[in-house]
C-alpha positions as CSV (number, residue, x, y, z in Angstrom):
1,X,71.8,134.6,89.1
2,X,74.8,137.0,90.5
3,X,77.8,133.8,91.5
4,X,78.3,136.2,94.6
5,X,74.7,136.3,95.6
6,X,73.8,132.2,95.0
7,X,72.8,131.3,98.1
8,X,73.5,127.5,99.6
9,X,70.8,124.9,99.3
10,X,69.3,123.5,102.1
11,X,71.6,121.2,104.5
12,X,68.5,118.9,104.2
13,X,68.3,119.1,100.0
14,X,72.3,118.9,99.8
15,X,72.1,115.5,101.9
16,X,69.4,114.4,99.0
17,X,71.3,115.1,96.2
18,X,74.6,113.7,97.1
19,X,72.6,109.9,98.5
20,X,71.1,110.9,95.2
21,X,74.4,110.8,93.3
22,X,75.3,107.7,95.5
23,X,72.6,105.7,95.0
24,X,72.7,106.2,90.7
25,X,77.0,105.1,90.8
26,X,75.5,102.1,93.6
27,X,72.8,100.9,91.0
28,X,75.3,101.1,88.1
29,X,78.0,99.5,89.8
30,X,75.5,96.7,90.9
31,X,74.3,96.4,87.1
32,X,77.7,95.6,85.9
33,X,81.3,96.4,87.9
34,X,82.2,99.3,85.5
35,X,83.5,102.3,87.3
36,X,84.1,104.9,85.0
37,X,80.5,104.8,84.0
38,X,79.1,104.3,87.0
39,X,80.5,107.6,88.1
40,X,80.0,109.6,84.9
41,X,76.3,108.6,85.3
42,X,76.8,110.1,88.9
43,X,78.0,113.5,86.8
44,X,75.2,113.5,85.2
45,X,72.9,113.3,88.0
46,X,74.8,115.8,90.0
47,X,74.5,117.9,86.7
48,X,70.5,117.7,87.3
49,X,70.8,118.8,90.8
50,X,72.6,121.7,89.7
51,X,70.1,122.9,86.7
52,X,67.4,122.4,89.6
53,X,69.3,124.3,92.1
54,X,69.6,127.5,89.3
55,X,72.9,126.9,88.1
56,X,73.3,127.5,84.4
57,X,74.8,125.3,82.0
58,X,77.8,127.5,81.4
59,X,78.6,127.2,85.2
60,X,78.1,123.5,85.3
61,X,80.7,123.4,82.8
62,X,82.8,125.5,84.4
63,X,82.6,123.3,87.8
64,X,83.6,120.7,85.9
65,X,86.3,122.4,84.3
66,X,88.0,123.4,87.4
67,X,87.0,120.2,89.2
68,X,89.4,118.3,86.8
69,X,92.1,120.8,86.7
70,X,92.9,119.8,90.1
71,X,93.1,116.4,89.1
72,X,95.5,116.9,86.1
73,X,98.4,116.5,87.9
74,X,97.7,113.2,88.9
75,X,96.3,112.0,85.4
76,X,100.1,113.3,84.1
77,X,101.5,111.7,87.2
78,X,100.2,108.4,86.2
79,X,101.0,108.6,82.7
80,X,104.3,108.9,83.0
81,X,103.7,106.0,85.9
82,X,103.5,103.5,82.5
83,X,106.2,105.1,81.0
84,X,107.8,104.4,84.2
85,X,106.9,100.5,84.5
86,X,107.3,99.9,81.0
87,X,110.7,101.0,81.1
88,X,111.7,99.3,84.2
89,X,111.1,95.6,83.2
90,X,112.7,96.0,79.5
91,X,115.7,97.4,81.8
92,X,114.8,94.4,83.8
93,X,114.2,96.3,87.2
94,X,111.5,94.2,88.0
95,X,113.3,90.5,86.8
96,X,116.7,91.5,88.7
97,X,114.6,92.4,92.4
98,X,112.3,89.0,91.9
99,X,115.5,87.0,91.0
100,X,117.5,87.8,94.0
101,X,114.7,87.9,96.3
102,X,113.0,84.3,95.3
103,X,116.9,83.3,95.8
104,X,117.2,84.7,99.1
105,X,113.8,82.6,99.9
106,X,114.3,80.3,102.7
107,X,112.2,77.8,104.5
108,X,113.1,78.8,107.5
109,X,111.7,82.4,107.3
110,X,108.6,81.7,104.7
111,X,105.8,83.6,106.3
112,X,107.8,87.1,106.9
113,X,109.8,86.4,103.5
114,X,106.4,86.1,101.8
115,X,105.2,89.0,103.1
116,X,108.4,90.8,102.4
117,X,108.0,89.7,98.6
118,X,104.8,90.2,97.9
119,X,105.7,94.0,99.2
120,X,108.6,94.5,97.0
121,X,106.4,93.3,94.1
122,X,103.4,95.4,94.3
123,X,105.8,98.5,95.1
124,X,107.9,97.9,91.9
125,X,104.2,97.4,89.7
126,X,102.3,99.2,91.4
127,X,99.8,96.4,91.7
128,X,98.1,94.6,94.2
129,X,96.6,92.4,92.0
130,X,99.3,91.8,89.6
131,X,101.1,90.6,92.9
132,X,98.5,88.2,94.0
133,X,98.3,86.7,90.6
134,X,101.8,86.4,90.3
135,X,104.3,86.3,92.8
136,X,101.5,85.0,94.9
137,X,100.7,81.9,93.0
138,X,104.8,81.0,93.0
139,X,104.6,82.0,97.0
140,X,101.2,79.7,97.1
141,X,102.9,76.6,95.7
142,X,106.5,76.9,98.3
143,X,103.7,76.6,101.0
144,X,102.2,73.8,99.8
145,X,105.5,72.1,100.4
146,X,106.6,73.8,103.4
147,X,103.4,72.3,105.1
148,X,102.3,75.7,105.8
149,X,98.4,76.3,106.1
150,X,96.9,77.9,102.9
151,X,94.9,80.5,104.8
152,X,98.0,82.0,106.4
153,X,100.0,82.3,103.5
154,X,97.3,83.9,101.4
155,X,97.0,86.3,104.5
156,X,100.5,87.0,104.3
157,X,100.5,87.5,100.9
158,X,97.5,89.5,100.5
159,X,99.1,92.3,103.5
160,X,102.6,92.5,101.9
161,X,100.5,93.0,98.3
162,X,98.0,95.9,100.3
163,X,101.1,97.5,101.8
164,X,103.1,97.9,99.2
165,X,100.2,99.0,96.6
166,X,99.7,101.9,99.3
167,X,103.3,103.3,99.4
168,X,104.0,102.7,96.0
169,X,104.0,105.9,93.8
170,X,103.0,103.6,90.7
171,X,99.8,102.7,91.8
172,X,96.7,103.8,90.7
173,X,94.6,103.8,93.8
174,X,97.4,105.8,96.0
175,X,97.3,108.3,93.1
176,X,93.7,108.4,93.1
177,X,93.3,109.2,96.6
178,X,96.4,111.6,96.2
179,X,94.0,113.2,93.9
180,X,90.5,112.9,95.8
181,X,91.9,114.6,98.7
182,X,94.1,117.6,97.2
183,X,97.5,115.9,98.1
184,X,101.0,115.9,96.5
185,X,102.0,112.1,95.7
186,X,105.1,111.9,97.8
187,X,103.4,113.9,100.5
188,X,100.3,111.0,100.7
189,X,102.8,108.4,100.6
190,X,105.0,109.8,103.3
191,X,101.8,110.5,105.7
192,X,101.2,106.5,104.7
193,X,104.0,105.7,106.1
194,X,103.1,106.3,109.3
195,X,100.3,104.4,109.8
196,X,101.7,101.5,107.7
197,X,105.3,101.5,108.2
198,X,104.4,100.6,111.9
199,X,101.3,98.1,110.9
200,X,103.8,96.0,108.8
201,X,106.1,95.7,111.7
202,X,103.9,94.4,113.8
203,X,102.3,92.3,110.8
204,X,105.8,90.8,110.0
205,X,106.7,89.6,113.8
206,X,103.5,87.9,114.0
207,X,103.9,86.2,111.0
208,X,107.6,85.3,112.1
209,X,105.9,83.8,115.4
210,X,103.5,81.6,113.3
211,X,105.6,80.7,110.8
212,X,107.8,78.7,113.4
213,X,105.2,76.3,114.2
214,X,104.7,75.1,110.9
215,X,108.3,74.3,109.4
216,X,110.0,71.0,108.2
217,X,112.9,70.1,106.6
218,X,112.2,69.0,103.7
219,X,110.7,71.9,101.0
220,X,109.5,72.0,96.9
221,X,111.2,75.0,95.5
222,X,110.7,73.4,91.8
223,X,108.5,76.4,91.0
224,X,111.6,79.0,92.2
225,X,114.5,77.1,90.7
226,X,112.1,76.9,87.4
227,X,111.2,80.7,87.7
228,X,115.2,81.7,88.4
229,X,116.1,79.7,85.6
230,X,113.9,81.3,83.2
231,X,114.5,85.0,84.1
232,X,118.9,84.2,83.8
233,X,118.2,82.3,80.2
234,X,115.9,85.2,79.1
235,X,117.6,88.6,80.7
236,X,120.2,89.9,82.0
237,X,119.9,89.9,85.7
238,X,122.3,93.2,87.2
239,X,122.4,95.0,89.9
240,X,123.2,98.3,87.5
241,X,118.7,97.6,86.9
242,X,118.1,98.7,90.1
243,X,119.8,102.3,89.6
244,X,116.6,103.8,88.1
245,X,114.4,102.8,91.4
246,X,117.4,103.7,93.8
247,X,117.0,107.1,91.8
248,X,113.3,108.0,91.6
249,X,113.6,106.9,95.8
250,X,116.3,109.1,96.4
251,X,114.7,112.3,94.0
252,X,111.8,112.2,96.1
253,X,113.9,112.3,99.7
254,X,114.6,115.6,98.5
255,X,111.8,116.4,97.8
256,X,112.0,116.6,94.2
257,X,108.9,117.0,92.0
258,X,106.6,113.4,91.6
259,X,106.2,114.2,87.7
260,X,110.5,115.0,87.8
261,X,111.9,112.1,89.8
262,X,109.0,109.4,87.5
263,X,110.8,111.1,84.3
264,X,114.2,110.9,84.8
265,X,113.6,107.7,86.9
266,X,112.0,106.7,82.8
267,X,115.3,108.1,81.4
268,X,117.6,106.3,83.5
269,X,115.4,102.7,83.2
270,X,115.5,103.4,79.2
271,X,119.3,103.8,79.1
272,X,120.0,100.9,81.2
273,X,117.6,98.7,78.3
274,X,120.0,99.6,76.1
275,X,122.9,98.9,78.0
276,X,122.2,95.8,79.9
277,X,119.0,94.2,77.8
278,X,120.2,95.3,74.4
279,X,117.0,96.9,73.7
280,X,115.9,99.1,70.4
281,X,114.9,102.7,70.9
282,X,111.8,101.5,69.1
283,X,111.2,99.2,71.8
284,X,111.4,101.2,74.6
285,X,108.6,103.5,72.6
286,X,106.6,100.6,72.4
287,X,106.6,99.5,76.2
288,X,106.4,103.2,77.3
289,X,102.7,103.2,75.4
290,X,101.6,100.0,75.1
291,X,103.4,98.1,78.1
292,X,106.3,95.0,77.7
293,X,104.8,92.2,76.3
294,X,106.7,88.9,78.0
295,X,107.4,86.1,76.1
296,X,109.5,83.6,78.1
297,X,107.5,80.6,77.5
298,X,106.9,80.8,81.4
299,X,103.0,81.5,81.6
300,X,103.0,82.8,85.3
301,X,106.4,84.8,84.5
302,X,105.1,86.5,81.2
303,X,101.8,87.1,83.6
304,X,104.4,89.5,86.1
305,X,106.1,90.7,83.3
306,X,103.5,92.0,81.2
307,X,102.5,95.3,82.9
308,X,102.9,99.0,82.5
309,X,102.6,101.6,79.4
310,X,100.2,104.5,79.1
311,X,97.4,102.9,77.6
312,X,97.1,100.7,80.8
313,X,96.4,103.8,82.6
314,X,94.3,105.4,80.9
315,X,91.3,103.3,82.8
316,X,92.6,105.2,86.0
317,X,92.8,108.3,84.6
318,X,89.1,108.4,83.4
319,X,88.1,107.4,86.6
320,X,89.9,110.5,88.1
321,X,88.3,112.6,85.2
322,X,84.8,111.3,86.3
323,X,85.0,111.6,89.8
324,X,86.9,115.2,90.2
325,X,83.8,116.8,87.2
326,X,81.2,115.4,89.6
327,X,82.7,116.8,92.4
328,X,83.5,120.2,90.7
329,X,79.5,120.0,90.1
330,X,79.0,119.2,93.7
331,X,81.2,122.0,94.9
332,X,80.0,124.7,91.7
333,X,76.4,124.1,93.2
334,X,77.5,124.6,96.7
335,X,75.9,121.3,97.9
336,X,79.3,119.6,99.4
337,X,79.4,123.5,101.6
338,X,76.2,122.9,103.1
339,X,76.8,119.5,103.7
340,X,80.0,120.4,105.2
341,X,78.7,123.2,107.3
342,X,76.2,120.8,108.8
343,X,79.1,118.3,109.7
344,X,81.1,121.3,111.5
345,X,78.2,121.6,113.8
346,X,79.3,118.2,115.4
347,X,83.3,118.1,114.3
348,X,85.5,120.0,117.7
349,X,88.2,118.2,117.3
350,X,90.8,116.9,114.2
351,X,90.1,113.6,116.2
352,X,86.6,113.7,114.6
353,X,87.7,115.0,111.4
354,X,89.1,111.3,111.1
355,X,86.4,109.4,113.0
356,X,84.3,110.4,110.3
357,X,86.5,110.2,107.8
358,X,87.1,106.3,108.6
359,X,83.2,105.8,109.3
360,X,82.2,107.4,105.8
361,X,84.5,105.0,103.9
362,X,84.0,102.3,105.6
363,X,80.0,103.0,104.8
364,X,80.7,104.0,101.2
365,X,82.9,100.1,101.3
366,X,80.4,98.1,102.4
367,X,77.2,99.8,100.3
368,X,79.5,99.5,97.5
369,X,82.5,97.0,97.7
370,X,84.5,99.1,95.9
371,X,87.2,100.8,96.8
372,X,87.4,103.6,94.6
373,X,84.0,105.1,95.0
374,X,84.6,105.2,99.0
375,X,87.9,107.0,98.1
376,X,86.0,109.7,95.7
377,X,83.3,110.5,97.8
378,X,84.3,111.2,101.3
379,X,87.8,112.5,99.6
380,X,85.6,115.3,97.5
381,X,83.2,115.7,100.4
382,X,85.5,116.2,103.3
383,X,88.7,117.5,102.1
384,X,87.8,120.9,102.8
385,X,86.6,120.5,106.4
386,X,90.2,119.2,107.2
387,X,91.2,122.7,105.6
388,X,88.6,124.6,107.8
389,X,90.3,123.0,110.4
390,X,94.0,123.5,109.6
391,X,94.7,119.9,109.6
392,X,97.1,118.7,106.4
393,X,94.8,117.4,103.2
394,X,97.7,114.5,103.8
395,X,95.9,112.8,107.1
396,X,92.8,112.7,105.1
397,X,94.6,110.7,101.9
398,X,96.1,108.1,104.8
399,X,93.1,107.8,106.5
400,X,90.7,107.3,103.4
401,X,93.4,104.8,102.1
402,X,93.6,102.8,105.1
403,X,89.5,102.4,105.4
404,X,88.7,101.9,101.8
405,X,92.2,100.0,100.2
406,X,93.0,98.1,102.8
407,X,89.3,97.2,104.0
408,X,88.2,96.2,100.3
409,X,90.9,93.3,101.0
410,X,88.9,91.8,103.9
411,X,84.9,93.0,102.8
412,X,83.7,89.3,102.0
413,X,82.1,91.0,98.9
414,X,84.9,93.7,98.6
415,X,85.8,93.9,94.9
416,X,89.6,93.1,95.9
417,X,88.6,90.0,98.4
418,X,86.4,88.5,95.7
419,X,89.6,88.8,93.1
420,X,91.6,86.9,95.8
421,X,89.0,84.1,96.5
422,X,88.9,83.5,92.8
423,X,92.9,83.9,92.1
424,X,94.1,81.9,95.3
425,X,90.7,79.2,95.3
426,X,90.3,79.7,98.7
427,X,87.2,81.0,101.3
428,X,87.0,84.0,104.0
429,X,89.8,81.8,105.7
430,X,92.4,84.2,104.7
431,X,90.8,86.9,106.5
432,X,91.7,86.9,110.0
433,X,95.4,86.5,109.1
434,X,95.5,89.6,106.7
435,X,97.1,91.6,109.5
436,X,97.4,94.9,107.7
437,X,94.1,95.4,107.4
438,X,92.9,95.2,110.6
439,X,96.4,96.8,112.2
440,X,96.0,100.0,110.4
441,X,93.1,101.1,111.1
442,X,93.3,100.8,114.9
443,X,96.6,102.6,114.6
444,X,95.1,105.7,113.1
445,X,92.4,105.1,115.5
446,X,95.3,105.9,118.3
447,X,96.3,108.7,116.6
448,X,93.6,110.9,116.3
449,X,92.6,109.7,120.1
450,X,96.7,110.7,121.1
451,X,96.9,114.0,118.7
452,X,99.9,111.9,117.3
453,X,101.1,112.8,113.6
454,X,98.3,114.7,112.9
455,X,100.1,117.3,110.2
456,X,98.6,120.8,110.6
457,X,98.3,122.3,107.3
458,X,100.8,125.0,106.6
459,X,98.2,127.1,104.4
């Protein structure tokens, strides 16, 4: 059949196929938690649909083809994203920034210092989890003997993690939704900003407020003074580390490439582990591909330390493979059109682009838990009605990000709350004091209410 003259299937047919789609990754997914699977047997399904709706093999292909060009940028992107954390803790980037902010650490500010470290953490890994296993546990412990409550510190812990995951340009799932939605890296996390550059505010006064009522004198900071001591005897703590951060932030304030500023940001970090950690050029191949192996004799310090190299990514990467061929399917057999055409019908307004943007995450989070698949769906499904509409693909990225990352962290059966009931050993009492995740949301609510910071697209 002519490509020009293939019509478009049935709204009706195209809202059967993709729950069709859904309900295969949802069955998989609640077989056994394995992603990249789970949404290759989605490819395969919408692969099906296609043969049935008359598409030939050679343009199923082809829709997959194209579906993951558009995704190669960030699969290169977060490549050189290991490179990039590899490099920065032989340099020891990452030992110098948790050195002088555990010694900065003062009873008197715990809650917003917590929050505050748990941030800088999961920006410099690029980790949310890494975070909560790590800096977390040492944050956990100071609590214990500050006499604050264990649900509000994991709260605080958990919304420094979430926030600084979302505006850090090493992690996975900002890249992923970079990707899902069509959206340069730097341009997502800028868009981020403004939802959650405003949410942490608020986040940190209120847990400044809190934190006054629980504070004594005395403290336990055996686990710091332990931690500080291991990080001086086994590197060189400088402030020269933190050139190659201060360098990738400033490349990208003007504007400079993603794939540029992680690179030379690389270059830098790899000199400076020469210079300042006495490290082998053999060495620095090995933690670009394979990641730094730790080996303080610290078990929760080697656990922080041990992170980055390519291989580490390459998870992510298949994941973005996966999704983007499904969708290219999707799109190829003109189901994700109709569907889309059938939305327009009820979508006037850029206000209701995000309405339903939200609501469809949020639905794909709680059928699923997981915060990736209600990232790849709505982000393949609706990025071009925000085109139709001339609003920036970057309002979607924020918007899917602050439904499905930073809701996953307070879904009692969210993959990401489960992790932190198990890590911290504690209930849903964390919850209501993860902040973040409940400020965010209501903030992007007010802007698409208030026409506020909603970028028009300059296609």
């Amino acid at each position: 059949m002519n490509k020009a003259k293939r019509k478009k299937p049935d709204s009706k047919i195209a809202v059967i196929i993709l729950l069709s789609v859904i309900a295969v990754i949802l069955i998989s997914i609640r077989t056994a938690l394995v992603l990249e699977t789970a949404l290759v047997l989605g490819t395969m399904t919408a692969a099906l649909a296609g043969l049935y709706l008359g598409l030939s093999w050679n343009e199923i292909e082809n829709g997959m083809i194209n579906g993951i060009k558009n995704a190669l940028g960030a699969s290169l992107i977060l490549i050189i994203i290991g490179m990039v954390i590899g490099s920065w803790i032989l340099s020891g980037t990452i030992q110098t920034m948790v050195y002088y902010g555990l010694e900065l650490l003062s009873p008197g500010i715990f809650l917003p210092a917590a929050f505050l470290l748990a941030a800088i953490t999961s920006i410099l890994i690029g980790s949310s989890f890494g975070t909560i296993a790590t800096m977390g546990i040492v944050l956990l412990g100071v609590a214990e003997g500050l006499g604050v409550p264990k649900a509000i510190t994991v709260g605080a812990i958990v919304s420094g993690a979430m926030l600084g995951d979302k505006i850090s340009p090493m992690s996975d799932s900002t890249n992923l939704t970079a990707a899902m939605s069509s959206t340069g890296l730097f341009e997502h996390i800028k868009s981020m900003l403004y939802v959650s550059a405003p949410a942490a505010l608020i986040s940190l006064s209120l847990y400044a407020f809190i934190g006054t009522s629980y504070l004594e004198n005395g403290a336990n900071l055996t686990n710091i003074n332990q931690i500080l001591n291991s990080l001086s005897q086994n590197f060189n703590i400088s402030l020269w580390t933190l050139i190659p951060p201060a360098l990738m932030l400033l490349l990208s304030l003007f504007k400079v490439p993603a794939i540029a500023s992680l690179s030379i940001s690389f270059l830098t970090a790899s000199l400076f582990a020469i210079l300042t950690q006495g490290a082998s050029f053999a060495e620095i191949l090995h933690a670009a591909a394979s990641g730094y192996q730790a080996d303080t004799g610290m078990e929760l310090l080697d656990s922080l330390l041990t992170q980055g190299g390519i291989n580490n990514m390459m998870s992510t990467v298949a994941i973005i493979m996966a999704g983007t061929a499904m969708g290219g399917i999707l799109e190829k057999a003109k189901i994700l059109e109709s569907i889309l055409d059938s939305l327009l019908n009820f979508i006037k307004k850029p206000r209701d682009l995000i309405l339903i943007s939200l609501t469809s995450a949020y639905i794909m989070l709680l059928a699923t838990g997981e915060m990736f698949v209600s990232i790849v769906i709505p982000g393949r499904t609706l990025a071009p009605a925000y085109q139709e509409m001339k609003v920036n693909n970057n309002v979607l990225s924020r918007t899917l990000e602050t439904a499905s990352t930073l809701g996953c962290a307070i879904l009692p059966w969210g993959v990401v709350s489960v992790y932190i009931q198990n890590v911290m050993d504690i209930g849903f009492s964390y919850i209501p004091y993860t902040f973040l995740s409940f400020l965010a949301p209501i903030i992007a609510v007010f802007y698409a209410f208030s026409g506020n910071f909603i970028f028009q697209s300059e296609e």
